[in-house]
Backbone as JSON Lines, residues from 0, in Angstrom:
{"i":0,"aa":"X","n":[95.65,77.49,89.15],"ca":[96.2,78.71,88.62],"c":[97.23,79.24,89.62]}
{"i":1,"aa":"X","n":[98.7,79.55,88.8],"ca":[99.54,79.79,90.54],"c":[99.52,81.64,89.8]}
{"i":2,"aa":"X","n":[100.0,82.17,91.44],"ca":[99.92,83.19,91.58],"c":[100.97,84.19,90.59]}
{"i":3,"aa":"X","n":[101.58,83.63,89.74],"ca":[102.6,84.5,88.77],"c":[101.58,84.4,87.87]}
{"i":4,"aa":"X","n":[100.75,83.88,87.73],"ca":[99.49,84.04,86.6],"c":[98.97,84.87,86.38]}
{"i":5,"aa":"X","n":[98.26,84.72,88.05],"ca":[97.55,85.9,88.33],"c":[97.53,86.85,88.14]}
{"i":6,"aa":"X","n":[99.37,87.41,88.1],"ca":[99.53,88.87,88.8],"c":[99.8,89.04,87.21]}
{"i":7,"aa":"X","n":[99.86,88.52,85.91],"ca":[99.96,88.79,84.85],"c":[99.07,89.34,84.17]}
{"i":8,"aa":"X","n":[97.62,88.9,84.72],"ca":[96.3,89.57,84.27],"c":[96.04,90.74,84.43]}
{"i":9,"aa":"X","n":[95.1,91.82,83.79],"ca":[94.98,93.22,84.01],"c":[93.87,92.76,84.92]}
{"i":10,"aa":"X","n":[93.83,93.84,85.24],"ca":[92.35,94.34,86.68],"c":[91.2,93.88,86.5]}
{"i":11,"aa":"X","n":[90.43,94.27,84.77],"ca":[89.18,93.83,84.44],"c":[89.26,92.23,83.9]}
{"i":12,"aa":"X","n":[90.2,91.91,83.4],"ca":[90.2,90.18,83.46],"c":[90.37,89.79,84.72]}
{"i":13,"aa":"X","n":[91.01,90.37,85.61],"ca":[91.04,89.26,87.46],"c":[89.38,89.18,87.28]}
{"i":14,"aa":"X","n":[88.7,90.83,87.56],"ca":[87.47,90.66,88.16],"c":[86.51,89.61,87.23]}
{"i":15,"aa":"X","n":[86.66,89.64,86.14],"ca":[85.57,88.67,85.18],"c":[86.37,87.14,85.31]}
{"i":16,"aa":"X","n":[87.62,87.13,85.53],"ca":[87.92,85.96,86.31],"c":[87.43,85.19,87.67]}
{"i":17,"aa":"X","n":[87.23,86.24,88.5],"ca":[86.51,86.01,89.76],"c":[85.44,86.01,89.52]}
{"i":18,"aa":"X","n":[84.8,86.61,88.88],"ca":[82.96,86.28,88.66],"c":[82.45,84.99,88.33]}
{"i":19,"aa":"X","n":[83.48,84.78,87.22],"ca":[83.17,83.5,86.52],"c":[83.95,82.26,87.66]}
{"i":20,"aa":"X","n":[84.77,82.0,88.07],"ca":[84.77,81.17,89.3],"c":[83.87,81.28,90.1]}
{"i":21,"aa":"X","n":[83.26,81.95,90.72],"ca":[82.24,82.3,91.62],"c":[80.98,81.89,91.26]}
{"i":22,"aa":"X","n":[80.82,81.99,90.06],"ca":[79.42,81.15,89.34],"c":[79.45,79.71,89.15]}
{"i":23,"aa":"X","n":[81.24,79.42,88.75],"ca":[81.49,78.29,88.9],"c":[81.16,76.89,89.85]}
{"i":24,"aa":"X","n":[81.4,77.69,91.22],"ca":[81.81,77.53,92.58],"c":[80.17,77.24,93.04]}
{"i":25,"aa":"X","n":[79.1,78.28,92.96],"ca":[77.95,77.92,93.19],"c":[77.32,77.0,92.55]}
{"i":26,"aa":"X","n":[77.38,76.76,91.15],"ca":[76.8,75.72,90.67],"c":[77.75,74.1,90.95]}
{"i":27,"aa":"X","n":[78.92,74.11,91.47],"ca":[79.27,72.72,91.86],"c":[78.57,72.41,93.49]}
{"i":28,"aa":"X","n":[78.61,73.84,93.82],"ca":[77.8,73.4,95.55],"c":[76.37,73.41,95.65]}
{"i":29,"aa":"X","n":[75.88,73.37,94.7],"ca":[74.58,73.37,94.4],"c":[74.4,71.39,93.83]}
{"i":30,"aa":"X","n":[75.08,71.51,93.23],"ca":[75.8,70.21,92.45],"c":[75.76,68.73,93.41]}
{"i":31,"aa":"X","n":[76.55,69.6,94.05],"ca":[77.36,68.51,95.74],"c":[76.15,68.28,96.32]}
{"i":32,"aa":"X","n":[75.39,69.1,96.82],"ca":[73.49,69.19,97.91],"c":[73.0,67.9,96.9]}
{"i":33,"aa":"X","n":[73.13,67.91,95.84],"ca":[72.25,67.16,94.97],"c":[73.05,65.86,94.8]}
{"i":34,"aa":"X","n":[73.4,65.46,95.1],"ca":[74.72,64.66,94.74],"c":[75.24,64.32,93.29]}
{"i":35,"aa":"X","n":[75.19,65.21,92.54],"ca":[75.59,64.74,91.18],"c":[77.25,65.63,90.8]}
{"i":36,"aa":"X","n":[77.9,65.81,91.62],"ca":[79.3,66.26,91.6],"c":[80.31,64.77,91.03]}
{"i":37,"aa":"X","n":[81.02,65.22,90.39],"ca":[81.78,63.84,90.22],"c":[83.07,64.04,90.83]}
{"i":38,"aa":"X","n":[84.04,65.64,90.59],"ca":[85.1,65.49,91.11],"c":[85.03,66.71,92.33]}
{"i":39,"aa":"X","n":[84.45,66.24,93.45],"ca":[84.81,66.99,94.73],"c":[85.53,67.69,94.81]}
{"i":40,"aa":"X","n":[86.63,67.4,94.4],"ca":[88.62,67.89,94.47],"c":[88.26,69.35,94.03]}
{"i":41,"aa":"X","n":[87.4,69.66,92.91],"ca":[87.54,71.18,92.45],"c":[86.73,72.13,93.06]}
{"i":42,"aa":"X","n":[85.84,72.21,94.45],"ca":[85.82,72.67,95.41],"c":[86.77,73.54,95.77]}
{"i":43,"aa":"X","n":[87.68,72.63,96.57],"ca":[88.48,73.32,97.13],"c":[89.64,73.74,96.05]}
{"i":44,"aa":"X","n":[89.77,73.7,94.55],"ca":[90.76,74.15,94.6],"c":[90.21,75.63,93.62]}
{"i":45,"aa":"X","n":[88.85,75.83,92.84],"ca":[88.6,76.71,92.65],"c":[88.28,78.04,93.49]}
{"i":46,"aa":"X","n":[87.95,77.63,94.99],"ca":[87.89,78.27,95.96],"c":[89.16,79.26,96.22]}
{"i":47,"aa":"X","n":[90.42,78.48,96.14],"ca":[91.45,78.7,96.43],"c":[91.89,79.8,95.26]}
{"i":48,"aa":"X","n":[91.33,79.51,94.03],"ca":[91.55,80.08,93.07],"c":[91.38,81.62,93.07]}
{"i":49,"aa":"X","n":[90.0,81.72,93.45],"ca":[89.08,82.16,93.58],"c":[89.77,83.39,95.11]}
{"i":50,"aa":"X","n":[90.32,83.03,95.87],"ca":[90.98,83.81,96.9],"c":[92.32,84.92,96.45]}
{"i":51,"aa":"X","n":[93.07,83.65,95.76],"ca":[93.98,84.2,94.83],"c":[94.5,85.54,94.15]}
{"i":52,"aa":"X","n":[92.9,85.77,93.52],"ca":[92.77,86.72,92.47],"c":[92.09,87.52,93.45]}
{"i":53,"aa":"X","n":[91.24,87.51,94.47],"ca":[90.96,88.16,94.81],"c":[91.82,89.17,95.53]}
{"i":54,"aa":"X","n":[93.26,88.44,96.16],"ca":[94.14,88.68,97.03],"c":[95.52,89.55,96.13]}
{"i":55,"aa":"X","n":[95.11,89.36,94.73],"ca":[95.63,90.21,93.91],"c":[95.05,91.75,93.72]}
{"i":56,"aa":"X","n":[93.59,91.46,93.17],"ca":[92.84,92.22,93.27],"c":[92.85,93.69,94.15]}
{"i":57,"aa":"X","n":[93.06,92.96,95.94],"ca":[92.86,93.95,96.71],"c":[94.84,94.49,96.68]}
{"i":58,"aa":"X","n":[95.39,93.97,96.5],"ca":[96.79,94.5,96.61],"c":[97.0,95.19,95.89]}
{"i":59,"aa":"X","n":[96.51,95.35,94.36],"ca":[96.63,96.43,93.65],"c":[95.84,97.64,94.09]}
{"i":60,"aa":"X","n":[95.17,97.64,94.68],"ca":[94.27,98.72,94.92],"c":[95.07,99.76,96.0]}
């Protein structure tokens, strides 16, 4: 998700955006401990995602 996306969303979609990555995010690292992850790669890039919006988030404020 690039950051002109982001900044297109209202306030209460970032945050239910970030929630739902964040639930995302725990159940693949929960996933990974167990080894049944198939694509590693989205770790790090929902993480990133996941910073993103947050980094939107706090700038509007």
């Amino acid at each position: 998700m690039k950051i002109s996306e982001i900044k297109e969303l209202t306030t209460p979609e970032l945050q239910k955006k970030s929630r739902d990555l964040g639930e995302e995010l725990l159940q693949l690292r929960v996933r990974k401990q167990t080894g049944q992850v198939e694509k590693p790669h989205l770790l790090k890039s929902i993480r990133r995602d996941r910073a993103r919006i947050l980094t939107v988030l706090r700038a509007q404020s």
